[in-house]
N, C-alpha and C positions, 0 to 999 in steps of 0.2 A: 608600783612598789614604793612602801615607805623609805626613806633613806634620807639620813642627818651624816654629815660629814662636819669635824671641826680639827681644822689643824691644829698640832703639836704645842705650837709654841703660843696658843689660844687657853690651853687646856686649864692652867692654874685662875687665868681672869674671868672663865666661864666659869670653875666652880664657885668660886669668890659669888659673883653676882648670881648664880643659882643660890648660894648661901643665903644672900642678904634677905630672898623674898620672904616676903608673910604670908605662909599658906597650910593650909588647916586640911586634914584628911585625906582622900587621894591625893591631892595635887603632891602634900606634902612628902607621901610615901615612893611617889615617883622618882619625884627631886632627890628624895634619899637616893633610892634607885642609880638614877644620873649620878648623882656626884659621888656616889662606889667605884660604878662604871669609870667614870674618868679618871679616877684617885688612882686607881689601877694603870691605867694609859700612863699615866703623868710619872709614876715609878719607873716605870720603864722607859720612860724619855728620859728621867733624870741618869738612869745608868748607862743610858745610849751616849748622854752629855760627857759625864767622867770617862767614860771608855773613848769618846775623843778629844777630851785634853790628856789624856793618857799616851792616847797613838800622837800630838801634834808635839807633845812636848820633849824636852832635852833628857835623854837619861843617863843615869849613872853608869858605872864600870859593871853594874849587872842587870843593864837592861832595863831597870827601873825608872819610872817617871823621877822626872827631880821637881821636888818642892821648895821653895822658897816663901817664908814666911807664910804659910798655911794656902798660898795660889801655884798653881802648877806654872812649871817654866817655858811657856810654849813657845817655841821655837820660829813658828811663822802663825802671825796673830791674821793675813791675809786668808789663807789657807783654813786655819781652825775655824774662823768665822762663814768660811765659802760652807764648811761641810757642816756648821750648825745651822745657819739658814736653810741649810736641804733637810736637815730633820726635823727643824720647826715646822717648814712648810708641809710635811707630811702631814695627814689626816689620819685621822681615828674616823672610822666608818659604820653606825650604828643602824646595820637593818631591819626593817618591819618585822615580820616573825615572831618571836619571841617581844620582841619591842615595840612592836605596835601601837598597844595602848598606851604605854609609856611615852611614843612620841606624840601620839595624839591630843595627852594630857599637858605635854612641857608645851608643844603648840598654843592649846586655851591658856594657856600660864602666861605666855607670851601675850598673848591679844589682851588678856586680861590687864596688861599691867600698860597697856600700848599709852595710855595716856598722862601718864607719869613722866614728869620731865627730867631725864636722866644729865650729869655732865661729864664732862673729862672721859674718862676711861670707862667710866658704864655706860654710858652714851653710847659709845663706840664696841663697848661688846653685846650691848643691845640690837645694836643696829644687824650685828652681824649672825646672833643668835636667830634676828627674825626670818636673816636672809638663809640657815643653813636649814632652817626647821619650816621655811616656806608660808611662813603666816599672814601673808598678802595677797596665798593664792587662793583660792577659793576650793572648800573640802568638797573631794568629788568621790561619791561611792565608789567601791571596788577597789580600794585604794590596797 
């Protein structure tokens, strides 16, 4: 079974470097595709985020978060950090099915561009896109 997995806190530098590519027709309508799919994820990570500086921070006499200078006042910056790392590390989980061709196409998108020397941060979410979309392993029917 197809299956692409990419954590949470991946989700904004995956669309970025899916943005960046030069790609013409399917490949391009895919990536559209993808980076919907993930714009979607990425919303609701962003409100997963405020809803836990919401709960970590100090509030007012009605319950309210308290703001200070447009940053929330959290209370234990140990603690808020413990429970963002756990929803970063969650994954968004993209099955075959409906996705198939989709993954199949981001996969040749991947191999295709394998020779391009990426730095810094695209390097690094290169590396990881080839590792979550398996472009090393060899395509084996019946997939």
């Amino acid at each position: 079974m197809m299956r692409v997995e990419i954590e949470n806190g991946k989700l904004l530098a995956t669309i970025n470097f899916l943005y960046g590519l030069k790609l013409a027709r399917k490949q391009s309508r895919f990536r559209r595709h993808l980076i919907n799919l993930l714009r979607e994820k990425l919303k609701v990570v962003e409100e997963d985020r405020i809803e836990l500086l919401k709960e970590h921070s100090n509030k007012d006499e009605n319950g309210e978060a308290i703001i200070i200078d447009g940053k929330y006042d959290v209370k234990d910056m140990v603690a808020f950090n413990h429970d963002l790392n756990e929803l970063y590390a969650e994954k968004v989980v993209i099955e075959g099915g409906d996705h198939r061709e989709m993954i199949r196409t981001i996969k040749q998108v991947l191999k295709k561009f394998e020779d391009v020397e990426y730095e810094g941060q695209e390097s690094e979410i290169y590396d990881y896109l080839c590792d979550q979309f398996h472009v090393d392993d060899e395509e084996t029917e019946g997939e």
